[in-house]
C-alpha positions as CSV (number, residue, x, y, z in Angstrom):
1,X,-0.2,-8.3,9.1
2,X,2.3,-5.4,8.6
3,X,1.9,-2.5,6.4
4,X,4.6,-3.9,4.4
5,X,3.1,-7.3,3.7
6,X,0.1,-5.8,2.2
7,X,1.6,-3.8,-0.2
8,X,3.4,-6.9,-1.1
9,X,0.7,-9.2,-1.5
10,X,-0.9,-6.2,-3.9
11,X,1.9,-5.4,-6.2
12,X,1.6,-8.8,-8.5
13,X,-1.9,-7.0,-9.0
14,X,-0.7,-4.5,-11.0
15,X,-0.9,-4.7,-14.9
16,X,1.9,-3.2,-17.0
17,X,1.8,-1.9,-19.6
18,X,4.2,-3.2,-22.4
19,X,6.2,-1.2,-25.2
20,X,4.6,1.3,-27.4
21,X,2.9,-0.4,-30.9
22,X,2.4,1.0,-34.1
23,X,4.6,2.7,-36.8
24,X,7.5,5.2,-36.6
25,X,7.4,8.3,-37.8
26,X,9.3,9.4,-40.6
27,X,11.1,12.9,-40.8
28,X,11.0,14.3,-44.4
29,X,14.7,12.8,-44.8
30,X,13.2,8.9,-44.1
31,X,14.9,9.3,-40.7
32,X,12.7,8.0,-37.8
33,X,11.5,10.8,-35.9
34,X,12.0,10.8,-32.0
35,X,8.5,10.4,-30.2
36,X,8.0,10.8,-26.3
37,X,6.6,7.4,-23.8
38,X,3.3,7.4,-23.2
39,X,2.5,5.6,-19.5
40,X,-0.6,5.3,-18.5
41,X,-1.2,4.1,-14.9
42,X,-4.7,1.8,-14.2
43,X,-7.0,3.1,-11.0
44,X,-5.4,0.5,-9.1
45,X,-1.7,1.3,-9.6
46,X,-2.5,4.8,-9.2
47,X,-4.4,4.1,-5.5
48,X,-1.6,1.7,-4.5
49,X,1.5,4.4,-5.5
50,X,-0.9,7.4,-3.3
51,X,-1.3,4.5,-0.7
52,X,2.3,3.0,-0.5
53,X,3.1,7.2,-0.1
54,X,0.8,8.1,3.0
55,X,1.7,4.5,5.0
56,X,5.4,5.5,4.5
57,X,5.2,8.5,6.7
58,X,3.1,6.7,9.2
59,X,5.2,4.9,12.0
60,X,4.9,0.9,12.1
61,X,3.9,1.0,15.7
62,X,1.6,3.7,17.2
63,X,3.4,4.8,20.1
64,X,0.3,6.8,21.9
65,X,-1.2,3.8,21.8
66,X,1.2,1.8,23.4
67,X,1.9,4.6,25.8
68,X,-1.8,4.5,26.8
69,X,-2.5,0.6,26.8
70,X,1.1,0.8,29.5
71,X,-0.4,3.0,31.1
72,X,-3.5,1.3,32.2
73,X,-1.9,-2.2,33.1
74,X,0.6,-0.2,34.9
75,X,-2.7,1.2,36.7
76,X,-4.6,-2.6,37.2
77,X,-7.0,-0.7,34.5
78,X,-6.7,-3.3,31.7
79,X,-8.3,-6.7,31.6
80,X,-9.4,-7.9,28.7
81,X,-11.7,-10.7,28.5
82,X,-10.8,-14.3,26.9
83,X,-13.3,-13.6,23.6
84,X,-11.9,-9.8,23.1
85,X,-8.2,-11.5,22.9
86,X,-9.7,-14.6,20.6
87,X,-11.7,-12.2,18.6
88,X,-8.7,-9.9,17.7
89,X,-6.0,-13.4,16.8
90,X,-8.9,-14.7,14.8
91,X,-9.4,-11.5,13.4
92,X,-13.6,-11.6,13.7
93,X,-13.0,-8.2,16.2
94,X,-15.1,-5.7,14.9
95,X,-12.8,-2.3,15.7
């Protein structure tokens, strides 16, 4: 699953938060007095913006990786077994 998939599939968990309620303020004229926004963000929202940050500066494939894994089935190094490769589709691997 891609980086980009799973903040997907967690954005339709956060709640928003709808328009402010309660009653204007009047000015001493009877004019409605100008008020700031409140926002308040839940736990979640705020770990998924911090998270959604860090993963964007991260590259989608980790090229030392891949530089090391060519590097030792360039050498005859690398043989995985049949369970390793079935454990890591199935996704019951354990790194």
């Amino acid at each position: 699953m891609r980086i980009s998939e799973i903040i997907a599939s967690l954005v339709p968990k956060i709640r928003s938060i709808g328009p402010s309620k309660g009653t204007p303020e009047l000015d001493q004229n009877g004019k409605i007095q100008a008020r700031s926004d409140d926002v308040r963000l839940s736990d979640e929202s705020q770990l998924l913006s911090r998270l959604t940050s860090e993963l964007k500066s991260l590259p989608e494939i980790d090229e030392a990786k891949v530089a090391e894994l060519r590097a030792r089935i360039e050498a005859g190094e690398y043989n995985p077994s049949s369970h390793d490769i079935a454990s890591k589709i199935l996704g019951t691997d354990s790194d």
